[in-house]
PAKOL-381186 format. One record per residue (C-alpha): residue number from 1; residue in one letter; x, y, z. Coordinates in steps of 0.2 Angstrom, whole numbers. Layout:
N
(NUM; 'A'; (X; Y; Z))
...
% end
This chain:
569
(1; 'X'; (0; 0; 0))
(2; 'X'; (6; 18; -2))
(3; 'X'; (7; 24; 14))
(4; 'X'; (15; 42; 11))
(5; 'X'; (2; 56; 15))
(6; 'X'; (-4; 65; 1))
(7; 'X'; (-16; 82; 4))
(8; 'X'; (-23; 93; -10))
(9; 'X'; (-39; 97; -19))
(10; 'X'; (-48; 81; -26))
(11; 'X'; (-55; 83; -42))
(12; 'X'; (-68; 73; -52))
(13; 'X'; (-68; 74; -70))
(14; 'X'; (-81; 66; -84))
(15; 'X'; (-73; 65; -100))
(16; 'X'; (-85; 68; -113))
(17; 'X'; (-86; 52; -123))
(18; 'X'; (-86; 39; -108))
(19; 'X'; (-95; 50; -93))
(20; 'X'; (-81; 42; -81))
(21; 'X'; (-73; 51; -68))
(22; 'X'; (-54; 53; -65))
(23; 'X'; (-43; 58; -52))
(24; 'X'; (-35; 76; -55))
(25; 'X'; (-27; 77; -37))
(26; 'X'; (-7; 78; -36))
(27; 'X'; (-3; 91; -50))
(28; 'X'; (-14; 103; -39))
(29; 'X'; (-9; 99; -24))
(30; 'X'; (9; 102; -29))
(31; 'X'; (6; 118; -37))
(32; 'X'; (-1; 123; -20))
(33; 'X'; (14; 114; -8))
(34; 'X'; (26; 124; -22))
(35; 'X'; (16; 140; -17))
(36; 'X'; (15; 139; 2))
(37; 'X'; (27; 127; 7))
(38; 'X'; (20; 126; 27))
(39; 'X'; (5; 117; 19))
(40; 'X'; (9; 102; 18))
(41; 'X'; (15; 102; 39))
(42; 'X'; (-2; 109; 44))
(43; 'X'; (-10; 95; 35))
(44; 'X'; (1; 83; 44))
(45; 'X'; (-4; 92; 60))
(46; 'X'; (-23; 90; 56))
(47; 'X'; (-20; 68; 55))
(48; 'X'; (-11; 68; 71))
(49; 'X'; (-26; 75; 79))
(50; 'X'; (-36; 62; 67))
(51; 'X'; (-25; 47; 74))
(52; 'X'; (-28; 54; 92))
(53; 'X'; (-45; 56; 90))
(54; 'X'; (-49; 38; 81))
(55; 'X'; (-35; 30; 97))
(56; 'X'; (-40; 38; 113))
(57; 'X'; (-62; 35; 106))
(58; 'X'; (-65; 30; 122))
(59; 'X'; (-57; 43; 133))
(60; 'X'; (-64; 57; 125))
(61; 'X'; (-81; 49; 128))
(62; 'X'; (-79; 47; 146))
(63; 'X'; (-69; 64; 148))
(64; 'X'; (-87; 73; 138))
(65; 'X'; (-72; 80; 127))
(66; 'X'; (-77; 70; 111))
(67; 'X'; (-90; 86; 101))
(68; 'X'; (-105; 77; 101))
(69; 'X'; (-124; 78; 93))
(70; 'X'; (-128; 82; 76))
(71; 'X'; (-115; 96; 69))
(72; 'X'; (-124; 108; 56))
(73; 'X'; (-115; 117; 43))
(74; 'X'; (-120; 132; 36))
(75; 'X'; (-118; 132; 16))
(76; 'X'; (-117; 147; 4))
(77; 'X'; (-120; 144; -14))
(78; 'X'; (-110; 159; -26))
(79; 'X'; (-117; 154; -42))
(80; 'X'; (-105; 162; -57))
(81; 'X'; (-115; 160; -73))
(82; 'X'; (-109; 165; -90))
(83; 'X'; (-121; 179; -97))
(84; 'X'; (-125; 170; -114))
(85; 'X'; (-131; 155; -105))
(86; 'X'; (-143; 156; -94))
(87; 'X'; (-143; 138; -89))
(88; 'X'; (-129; 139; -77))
(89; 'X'; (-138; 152; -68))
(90; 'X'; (-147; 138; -59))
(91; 'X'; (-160; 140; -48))
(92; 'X'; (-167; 142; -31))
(93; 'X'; (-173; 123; -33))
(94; 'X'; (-160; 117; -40))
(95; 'X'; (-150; 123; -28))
(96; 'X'; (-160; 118; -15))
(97; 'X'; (-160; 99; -22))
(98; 'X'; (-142; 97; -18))
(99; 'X'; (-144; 102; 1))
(100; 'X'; (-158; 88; 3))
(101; 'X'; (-148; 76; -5))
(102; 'X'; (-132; 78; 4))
(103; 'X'; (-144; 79; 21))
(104; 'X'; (-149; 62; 14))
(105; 'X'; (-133; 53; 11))
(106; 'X'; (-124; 62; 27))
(107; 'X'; (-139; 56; 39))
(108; 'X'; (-142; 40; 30))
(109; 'X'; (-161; 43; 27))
(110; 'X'; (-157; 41; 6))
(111; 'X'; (-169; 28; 0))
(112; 'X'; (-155; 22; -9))
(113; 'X'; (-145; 14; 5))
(114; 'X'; (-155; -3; 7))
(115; 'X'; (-147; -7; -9))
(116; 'X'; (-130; -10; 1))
(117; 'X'; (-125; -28; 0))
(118; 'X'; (-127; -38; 17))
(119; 'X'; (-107; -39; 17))
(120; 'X'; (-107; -20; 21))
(121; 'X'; (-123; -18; 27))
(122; 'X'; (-120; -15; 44))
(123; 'X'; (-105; -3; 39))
(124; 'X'; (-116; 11; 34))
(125; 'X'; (-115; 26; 44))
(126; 'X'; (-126; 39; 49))
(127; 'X'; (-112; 55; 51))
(128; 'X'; (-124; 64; 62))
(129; 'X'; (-117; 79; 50))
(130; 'X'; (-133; 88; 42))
(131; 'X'; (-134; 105; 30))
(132; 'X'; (-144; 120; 27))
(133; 'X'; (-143; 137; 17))
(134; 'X'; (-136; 152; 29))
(135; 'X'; (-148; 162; 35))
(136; 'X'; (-136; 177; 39))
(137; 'X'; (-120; 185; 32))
(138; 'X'; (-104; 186; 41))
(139; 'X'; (-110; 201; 47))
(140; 'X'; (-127; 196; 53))
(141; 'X'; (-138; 204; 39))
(142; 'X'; (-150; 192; 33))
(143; 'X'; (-148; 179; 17))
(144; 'X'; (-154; 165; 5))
(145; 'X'; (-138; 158; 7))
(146; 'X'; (-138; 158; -12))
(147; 'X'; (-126; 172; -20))
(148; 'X'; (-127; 175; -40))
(149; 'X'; (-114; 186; -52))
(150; 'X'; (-114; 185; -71))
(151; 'X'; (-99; 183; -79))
(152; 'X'; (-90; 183; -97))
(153; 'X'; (-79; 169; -93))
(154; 'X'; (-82; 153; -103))
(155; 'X'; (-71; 142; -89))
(156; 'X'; (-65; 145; -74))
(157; 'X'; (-51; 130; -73))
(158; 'X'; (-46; 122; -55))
(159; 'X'; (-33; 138; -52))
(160; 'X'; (-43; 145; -40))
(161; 'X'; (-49; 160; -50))
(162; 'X'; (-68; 158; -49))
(163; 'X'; (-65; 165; -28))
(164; 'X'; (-54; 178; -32))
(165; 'X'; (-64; 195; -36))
(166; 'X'; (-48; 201; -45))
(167; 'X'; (-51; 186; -56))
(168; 'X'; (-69; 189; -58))
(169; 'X'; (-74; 179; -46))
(170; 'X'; (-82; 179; -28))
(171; 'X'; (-72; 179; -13))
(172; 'X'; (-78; 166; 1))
(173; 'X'; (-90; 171; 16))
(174; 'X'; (-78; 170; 32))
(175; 'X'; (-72; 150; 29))
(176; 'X'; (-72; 144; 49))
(177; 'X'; (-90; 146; 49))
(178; 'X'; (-96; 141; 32))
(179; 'X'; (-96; 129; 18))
(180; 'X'; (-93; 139; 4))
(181; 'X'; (-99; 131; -13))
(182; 'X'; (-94; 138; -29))
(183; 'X'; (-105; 134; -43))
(184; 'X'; (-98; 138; -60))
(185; 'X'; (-93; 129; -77))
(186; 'X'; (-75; 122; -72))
(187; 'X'; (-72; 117; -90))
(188; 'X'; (-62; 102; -97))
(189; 'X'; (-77; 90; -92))
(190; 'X'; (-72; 92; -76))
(191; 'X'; (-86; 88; -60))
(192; 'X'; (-78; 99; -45))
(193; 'X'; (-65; 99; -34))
(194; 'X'; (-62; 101; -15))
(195; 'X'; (-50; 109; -4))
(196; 'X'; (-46; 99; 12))
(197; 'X'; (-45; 103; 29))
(198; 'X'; (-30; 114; 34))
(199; 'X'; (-27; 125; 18))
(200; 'X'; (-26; 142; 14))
(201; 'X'; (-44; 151; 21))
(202; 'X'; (-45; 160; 5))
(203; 'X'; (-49; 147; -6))
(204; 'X'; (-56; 135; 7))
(205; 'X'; (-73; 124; 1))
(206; 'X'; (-78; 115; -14))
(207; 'X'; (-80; 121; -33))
(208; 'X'; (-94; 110; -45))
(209; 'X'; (-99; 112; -63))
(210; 'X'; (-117; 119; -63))
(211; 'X'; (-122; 106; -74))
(212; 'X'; (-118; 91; -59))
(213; 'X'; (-126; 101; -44))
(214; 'X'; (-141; 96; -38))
(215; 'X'; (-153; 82; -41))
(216; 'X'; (-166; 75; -55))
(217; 'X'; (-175; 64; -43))
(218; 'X'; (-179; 80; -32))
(219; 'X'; (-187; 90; -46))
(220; 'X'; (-191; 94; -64))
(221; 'X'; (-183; 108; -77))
(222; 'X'; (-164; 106; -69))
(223; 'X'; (-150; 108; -79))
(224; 'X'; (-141; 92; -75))
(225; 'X'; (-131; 82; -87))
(226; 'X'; (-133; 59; -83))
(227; 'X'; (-125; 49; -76))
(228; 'X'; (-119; 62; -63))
(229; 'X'; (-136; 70; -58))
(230; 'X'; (-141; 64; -44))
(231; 'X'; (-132; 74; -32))
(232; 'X'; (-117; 64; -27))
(233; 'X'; (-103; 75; -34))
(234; 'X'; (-108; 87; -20))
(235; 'X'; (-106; 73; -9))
(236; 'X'; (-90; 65; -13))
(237; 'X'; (-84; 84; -14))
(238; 'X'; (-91; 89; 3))
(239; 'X'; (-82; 72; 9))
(240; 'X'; (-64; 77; 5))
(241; 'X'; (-69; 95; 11))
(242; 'X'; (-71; 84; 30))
(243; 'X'; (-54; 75; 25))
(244; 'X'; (-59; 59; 17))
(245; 'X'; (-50; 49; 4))
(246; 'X'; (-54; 41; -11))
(247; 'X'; (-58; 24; -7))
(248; 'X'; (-44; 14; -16))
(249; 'X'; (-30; 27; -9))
(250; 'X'; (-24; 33; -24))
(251; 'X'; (-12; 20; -28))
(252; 'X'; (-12; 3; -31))
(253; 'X'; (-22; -6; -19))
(254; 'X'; (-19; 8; -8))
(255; 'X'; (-25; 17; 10))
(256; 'X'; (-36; 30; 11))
(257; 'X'; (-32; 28; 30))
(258; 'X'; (-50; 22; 35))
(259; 'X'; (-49; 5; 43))
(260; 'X'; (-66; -3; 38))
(261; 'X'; (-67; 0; 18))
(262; 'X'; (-59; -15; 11))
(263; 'X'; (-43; -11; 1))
(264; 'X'; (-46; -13; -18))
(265; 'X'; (-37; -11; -32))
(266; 'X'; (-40; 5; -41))
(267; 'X'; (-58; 16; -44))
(268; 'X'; (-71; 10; -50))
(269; 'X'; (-84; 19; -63))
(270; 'X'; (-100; 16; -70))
(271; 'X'; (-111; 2; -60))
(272; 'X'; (-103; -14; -56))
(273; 'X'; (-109; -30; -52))
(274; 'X'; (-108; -35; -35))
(275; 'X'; (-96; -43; -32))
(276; 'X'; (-82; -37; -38))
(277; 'X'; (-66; -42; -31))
(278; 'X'; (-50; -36; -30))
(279; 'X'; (-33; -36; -18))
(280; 'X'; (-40; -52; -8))
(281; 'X'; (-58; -43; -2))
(282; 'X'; (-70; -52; -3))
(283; 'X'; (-78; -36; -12))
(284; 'X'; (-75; -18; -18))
(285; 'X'; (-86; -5; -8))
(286; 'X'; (-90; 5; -26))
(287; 'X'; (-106; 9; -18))
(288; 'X'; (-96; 19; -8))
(289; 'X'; (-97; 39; -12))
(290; 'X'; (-77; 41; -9))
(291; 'X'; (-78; 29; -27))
(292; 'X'; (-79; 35; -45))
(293; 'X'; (-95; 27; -49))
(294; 'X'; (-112; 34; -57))
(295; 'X'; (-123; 44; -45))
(296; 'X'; (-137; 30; -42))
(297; 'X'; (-122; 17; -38))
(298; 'X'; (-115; 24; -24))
(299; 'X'; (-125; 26; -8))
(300; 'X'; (-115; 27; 8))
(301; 'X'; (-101; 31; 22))
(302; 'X'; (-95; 17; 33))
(303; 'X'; (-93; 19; 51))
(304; 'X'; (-75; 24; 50))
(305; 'X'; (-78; 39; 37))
(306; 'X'; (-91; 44; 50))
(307; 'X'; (-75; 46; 62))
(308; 'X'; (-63; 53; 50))
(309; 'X'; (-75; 65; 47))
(310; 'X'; (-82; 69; 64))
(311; 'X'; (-62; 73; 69))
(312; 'X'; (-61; 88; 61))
(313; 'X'; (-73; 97; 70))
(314; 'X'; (-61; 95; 88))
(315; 'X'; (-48; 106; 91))
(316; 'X'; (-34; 106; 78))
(317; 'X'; (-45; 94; 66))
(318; 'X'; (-46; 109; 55))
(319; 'X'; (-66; 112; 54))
(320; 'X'; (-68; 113; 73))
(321; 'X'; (-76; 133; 68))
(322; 'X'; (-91; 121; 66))
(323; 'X'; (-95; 121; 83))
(324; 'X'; (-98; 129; 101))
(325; 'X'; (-84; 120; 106))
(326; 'X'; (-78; 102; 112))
(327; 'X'; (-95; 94; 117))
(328; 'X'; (-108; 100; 106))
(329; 'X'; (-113; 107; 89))
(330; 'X'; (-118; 123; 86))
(331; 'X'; (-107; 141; 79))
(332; 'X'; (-93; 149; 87))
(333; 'X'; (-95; 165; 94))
(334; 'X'; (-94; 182; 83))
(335; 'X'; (-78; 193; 87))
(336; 'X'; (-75; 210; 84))
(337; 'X'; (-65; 213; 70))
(338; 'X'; (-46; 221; 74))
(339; 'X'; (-34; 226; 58))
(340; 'X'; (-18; 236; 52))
(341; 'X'; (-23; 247; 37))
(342; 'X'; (-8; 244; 32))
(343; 'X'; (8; 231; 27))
(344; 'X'; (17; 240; 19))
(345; 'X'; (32; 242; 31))
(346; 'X'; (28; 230; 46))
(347; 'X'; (18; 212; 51))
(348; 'X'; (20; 197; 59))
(349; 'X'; (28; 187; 52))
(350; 'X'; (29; 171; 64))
(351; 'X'; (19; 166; 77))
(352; 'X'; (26; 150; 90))
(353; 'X'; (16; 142; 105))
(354; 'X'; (19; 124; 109))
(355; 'X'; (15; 116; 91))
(356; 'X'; (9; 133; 83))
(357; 'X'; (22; 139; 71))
(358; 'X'; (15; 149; 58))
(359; 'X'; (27; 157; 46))
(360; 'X'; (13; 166; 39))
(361; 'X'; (21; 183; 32))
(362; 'X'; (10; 198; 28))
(363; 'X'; (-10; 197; 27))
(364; 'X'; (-16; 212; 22))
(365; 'X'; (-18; 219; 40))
(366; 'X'; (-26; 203; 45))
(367; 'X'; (-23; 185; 46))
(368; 'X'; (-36; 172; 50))
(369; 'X'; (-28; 156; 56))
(370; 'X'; (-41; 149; 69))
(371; 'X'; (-39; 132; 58))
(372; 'X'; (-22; 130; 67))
(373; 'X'; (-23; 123; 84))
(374; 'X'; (-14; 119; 99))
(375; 'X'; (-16; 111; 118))
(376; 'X'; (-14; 120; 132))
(377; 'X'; (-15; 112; 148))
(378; 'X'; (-22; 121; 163))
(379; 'X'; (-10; 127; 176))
(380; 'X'; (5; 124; 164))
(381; 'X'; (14; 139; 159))
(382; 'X'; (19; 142; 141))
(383; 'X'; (29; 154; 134))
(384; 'X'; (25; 161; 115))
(385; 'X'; (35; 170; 102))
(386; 'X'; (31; 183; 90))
(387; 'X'; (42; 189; 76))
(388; 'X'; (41; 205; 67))
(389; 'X'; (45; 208; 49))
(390; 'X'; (49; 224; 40))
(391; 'X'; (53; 230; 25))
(392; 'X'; (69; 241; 28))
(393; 'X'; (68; 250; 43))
(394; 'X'; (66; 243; 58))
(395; 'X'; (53; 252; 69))
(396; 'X'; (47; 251; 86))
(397; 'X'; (32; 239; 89))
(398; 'X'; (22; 237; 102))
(399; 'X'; (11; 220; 104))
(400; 'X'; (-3; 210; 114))
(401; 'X'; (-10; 192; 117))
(402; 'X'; (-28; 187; 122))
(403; 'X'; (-36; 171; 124))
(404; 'X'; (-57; 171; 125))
(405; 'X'; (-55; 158; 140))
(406; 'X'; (-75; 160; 143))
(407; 'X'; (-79; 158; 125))
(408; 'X'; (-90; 172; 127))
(409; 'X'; (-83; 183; 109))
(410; 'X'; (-74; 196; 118))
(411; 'X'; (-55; 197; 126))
(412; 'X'; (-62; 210; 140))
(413; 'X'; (-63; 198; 154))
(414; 'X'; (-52; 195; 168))
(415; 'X'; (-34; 185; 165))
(416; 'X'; (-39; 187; 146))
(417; 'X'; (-25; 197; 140))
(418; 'X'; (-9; 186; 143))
(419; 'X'; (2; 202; 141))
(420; 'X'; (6; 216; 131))
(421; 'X'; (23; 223; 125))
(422; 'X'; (27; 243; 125))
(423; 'X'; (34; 249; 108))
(424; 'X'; (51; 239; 105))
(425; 'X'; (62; 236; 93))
(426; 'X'; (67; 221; 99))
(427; 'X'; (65; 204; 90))
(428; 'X'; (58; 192; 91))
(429; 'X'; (47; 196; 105))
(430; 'X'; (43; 183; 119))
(431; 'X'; (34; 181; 136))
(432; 'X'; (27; 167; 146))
(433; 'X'; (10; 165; 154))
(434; 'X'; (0; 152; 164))
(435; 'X'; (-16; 144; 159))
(436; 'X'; (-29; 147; 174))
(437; 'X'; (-32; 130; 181))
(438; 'X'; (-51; 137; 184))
(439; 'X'; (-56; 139; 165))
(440; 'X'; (-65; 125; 157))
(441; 'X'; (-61; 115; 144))
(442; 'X'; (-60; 117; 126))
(443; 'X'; (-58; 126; 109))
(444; 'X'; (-57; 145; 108))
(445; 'X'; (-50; 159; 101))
(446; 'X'; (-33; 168; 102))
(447; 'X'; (-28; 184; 95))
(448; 'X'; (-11; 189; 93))
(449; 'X'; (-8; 209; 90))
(450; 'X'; (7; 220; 85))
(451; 'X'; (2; 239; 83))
(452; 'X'; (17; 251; 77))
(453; 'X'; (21; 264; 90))
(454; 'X'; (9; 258; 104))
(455; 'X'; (1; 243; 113))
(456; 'X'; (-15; 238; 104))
(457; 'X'; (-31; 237; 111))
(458; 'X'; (-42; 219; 106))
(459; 'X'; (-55; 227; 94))
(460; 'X'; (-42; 240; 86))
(461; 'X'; (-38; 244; 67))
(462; 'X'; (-24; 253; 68))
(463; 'X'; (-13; 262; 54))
(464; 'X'; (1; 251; 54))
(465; 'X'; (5; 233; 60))
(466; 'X'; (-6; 217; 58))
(467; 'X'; (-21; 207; 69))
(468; 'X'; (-17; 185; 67))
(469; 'X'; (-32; 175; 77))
(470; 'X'; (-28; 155; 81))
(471; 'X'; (-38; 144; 90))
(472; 'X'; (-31; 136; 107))
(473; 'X'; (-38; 120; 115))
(474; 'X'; (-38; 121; 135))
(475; 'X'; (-38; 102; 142))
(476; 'X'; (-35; 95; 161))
(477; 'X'; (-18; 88; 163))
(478; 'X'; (-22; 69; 161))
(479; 'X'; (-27; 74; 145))
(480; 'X'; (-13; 85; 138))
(481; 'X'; (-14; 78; 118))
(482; 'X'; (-1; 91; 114))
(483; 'X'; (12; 79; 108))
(484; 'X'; (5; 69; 97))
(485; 'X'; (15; 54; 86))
(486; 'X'; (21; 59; 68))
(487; 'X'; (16; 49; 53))
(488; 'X'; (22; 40; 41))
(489; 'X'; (40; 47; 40))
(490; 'X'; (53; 34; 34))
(491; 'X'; (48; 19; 37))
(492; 'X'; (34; 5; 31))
(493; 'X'; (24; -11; 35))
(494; 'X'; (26; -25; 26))
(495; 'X'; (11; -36; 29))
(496; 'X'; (10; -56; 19))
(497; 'X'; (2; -63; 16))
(498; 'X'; (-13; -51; 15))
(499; 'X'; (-26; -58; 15))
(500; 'X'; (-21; -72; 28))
(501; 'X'; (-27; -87; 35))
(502; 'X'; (-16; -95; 48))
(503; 'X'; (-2; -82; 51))
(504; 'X'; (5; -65; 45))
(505; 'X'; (20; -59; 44))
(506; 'X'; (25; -42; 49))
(507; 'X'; (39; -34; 42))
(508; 'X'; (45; -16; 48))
(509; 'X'; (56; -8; 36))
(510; 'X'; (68; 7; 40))
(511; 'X'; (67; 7; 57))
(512; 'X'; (68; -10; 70))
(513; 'X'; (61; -5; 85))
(514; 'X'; (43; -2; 86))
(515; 'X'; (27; -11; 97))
(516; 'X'; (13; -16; 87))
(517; 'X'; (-5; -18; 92))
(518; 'X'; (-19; -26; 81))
(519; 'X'; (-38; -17; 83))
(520; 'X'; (-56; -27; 76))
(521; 'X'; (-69; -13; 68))
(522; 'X'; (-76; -12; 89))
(523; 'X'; (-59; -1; 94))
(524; 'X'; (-55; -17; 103))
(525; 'X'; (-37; -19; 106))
(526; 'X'; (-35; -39; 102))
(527; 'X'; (-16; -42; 102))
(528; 'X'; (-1; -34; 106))
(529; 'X'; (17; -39; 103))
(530; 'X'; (35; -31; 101))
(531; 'X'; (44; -31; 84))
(532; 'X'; (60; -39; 87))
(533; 'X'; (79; -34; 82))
(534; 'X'; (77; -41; 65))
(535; 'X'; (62; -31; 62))
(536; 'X'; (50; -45; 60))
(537; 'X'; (35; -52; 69))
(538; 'X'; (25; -67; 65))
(539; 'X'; (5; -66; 72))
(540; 'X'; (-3; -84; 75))
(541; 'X'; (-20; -81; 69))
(542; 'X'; (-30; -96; 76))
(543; 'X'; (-40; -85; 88))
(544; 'X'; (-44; -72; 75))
(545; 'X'; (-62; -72; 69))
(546; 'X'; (-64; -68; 51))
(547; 'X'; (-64; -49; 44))
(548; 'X'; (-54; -35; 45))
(549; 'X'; (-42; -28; 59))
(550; 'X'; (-29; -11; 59))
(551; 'X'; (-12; -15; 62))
(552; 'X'; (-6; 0; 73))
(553; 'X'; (14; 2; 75))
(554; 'X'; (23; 15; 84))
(555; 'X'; (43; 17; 85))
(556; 'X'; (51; 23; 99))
(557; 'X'; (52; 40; 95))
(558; 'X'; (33; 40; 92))
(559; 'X'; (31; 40; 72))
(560; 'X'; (18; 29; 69))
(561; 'X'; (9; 18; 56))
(562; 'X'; (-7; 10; 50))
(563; 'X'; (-13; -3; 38))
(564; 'X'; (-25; -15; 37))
(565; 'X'; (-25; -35; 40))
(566; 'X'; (-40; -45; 31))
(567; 'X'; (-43; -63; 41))
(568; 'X'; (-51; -74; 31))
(569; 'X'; (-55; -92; 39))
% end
């Protein structure tokens, strides 16, 4: 399997003579990492707190820590039509087709789903994840949720443009608090494409080809183009937008790092026969929506998508804006907005505090990077860094910290501001505070603020400097997660046979010292051994029932890896 973490936007296309869809991920995505280099990290960041979350299940149950509930997204829909054709200006229904179809598929009430086979059957997952139109704007005036420009652009392409206003297109609604959906003719047959978790808030959310948005079974007069008009581009899209894989991993038989869909070979298209198999499985899942198939042949998420998914809403899991917090759904508060007009001779540069550290450069006065988390345990005493840049001159700065501790969407209460610096031209700048040991626990804002010639004030726009917000997680001390295992970094499992019947063999290579641990699809931890000097380690598999287990190894300087094991008696 290919185990090297790939992020980017996923992309469907439909060539025009076979109405298939094909991958159109990597070139992207490197275009992207070549652009901002950081992007990459912060992705990594975002699947340690996956690997976290999807380990220590049962802590964060019993803790109340683990965001529980259905979550509710708020969606905006900016649809950019070309003037000469009207048919890309889709309407209000069509629109609102696609919202009751991905309620459908994320809450498991599509009719569609009792076509699973009884192999999977008990796999399919109700994400507890549902959708609506935003009823107001960022700035609390009310809306449709539908936002519409005309246009004299043929094709927008997957470079972004279509959010730019410089470009012609339209800039996305505040992306921490909603789903922005761009509906516009992408061009080269292709469907859409999604941005996951952790990039740039500027081009956050998911892009789709008028013609593939919405549904035909939800109403008549659409303009929707078969085999793809039943909804589930929006669907697949909206699942790589909450960090799902496609099934097959990108690679031969490969890991889309979910441990109950069975490895298969490649993507599947059209509407295959069940079963198919491939890689040893008894089955591909291609009536999985993380597959290529037609709309009306895929019909669900298993348990541990579900999981994958629910992740990103806790803190550091990159959509954890979603919510009021660690134990419940609901929005985050509205804060006040704080700036530097201008850039032009002095920013931050860098933020550092515990695992936060954001190179981030200049932001136009202001830099939104709440999708960047850290731990912070209470009573502990942390020390942060701020680092000025400057065009030439070095001039004198003065700065100030807050956290929102009481989550109420102000920095005015007591113990909030952490400190403040008087103008200095010092750098970088650093102090230490203590996290109260009487604040609750969970996600909420911090604000970092650097003011030339003076100590800014929380809701400030100030002539020069620049205003960055983060968001920090306050946990008890049993339940510090702030350093977390790395993944996949030099070294691999070998696993054969795969499928196995009375042993497999485990084969660690570039590294030889590592404990291994085998999970079944409960989260039940059913063996556990130490890999030996020769790197290799041999399971007996008489007591293992028949089906699929995760094979979790962890080297003694905490890098980690995952793959799957397929029993078969």
């Amino acid at each position: 399997m290919k185990k090297i973490l790939t992020f980017g936007l996923a992309a469907l296309f439909a060539g025009a003579v076979s109405a298939q869809r094909v991958c159109h991920t990597m070139h992207v995505w490197e275009k992207q990492k070549q652009e901002n280099p950081e992007l990459e990290q912060r992705m990594h960041e975002i699947e340690r707190v996956t690997e976290n979350y999807l380990r220590n299940g049962s802590a964060y149950q019993n803790a109340n820590e683990r965001v529980t509930g259905v979550v509710t997204i708020p969606v905006v829909v900016h649809v950019i039509y070309n003037s000469s054709k009207p048919q890309e200006n889709i309407s209000d229904a069509q629109i609102q087709s696609q919202i009751a179809v991905l309620n459908e598929d994320f809450r498991r009430t599509n009719p569609d789903h009792v076509n699973v086979p009884s192999l999977f059957s008990s796999l399919k997952a109700d994400t507890e994840i549902q959708f609506v139109l935003a009823t107001t704007t960022p700035t609390g005036q009310a809306t449709t949720g539908i936002t519409r420009k005309a246009s004299t652009r043929t094709s927008w392409g997957t470079n972004d443009d279509c959010k730019k206003p410089s470009a012609g297109g339209v800039a996305p609604w505040d992306a921490t608090r909603y789903l922005n959906i761009w509906v516009c003719n992408i061009g080269g047959g292709i469907l859409g494409y999604a941005q996951f978790p952790g990039g740039s808030t500027a081009t956050d959310g998911v892009v789709i080809s008028p013609q593939y948005f919405g549904s035909s079974s939800k109403g008549t007069g659409f303009y929707l183009s078969a085999p793809f008009d039943k909804g589930r581009t929006a669907t697949h899209e909206v699942g790589h937008w909450l960090n799902l894989r496609h099934i097959w991993g990108d690679a031969n038989c490969g890991n889309d790092f979910v441990a109950d869909t069975p490895t298969q070979q490649t993507s599947n298209g059209g509407c295959p026969t069940f079963p198919k198999p491939s890689c040893g499985n008894t089955s591909d899942m291609f009536m999985n929506y993380m597959d290529y198939t037609d709309d009306r042949c895929m019909y669900m998420f298993t348990l541990g998508q579900k999981d994958r998914m629910r992740a990103t809403f806790e803190p550091g899991g990159g959509r954890s804006g979603f919510v009021g917090g660690s134990s419940g759904g609901g929005t985050t508060p509205t804060y006040c907005a704080s700036k530097g007009n201008s850039v032009a001779d002095e920013w931050i540069q860098r933020v550092q505090l515990n695992t936060i550290n954001n190179n981030s450069g200049a932001n136009a006065g202001y830099g939104n990077f709440t999708s960047q988390s850290t731990n912070l345990v209470r009573g502990t005493a942390y020390t942060i860094t701020i680092t000025p840049g400057w065009r030439s001159t070095r001039y004198a700065e003065g700065y100030a910290v807050w956290i929102d501790y009481n989550r109420d969407g102000d920095f005015l209460d007591a113990g909030e501001q952490l400190f403040t610096v008087s103008a200095t031209t010092t750098t970088p700048i650093s102090r230490s505070f203590t996290v109260p040991t009487s604040v609750t626990t969970g996600a909420t804002r911090m604000r970092v603020s650097m003011k030339y010639n003076g100590v800014p004030t929380s809701c400030e726009t100030f002539s020069y400097g620049e205003v960055e917000d983060y968001t920090v997680n306050v946990v008890a001390a049993r339940e510090d997660l702030s350093v977390v295992p790395t993944l996949n970094e030099g070294f691999d499992i070998q696993i054969y046979p795969n499928p196995a019947k009375d042993v497999a063999h485990i084969k660690l290579v570039g590294s030889q010292s590592a404990s291994l641990q085998v999970f079944d699809m409960a989260g039940r931890n059913v063996y556990n051994a130490n890999i030996d000097e020769n790197g290799e380690h041999t399971i007996r598999l008489e007591q293992f029932e028949k089906g699929i287990y995760l094979i979790n190894l962890q080297t003694s300087n905490g890098v980690i890896e995952r793959k799957k094991l397929v029993v078969q008696k």
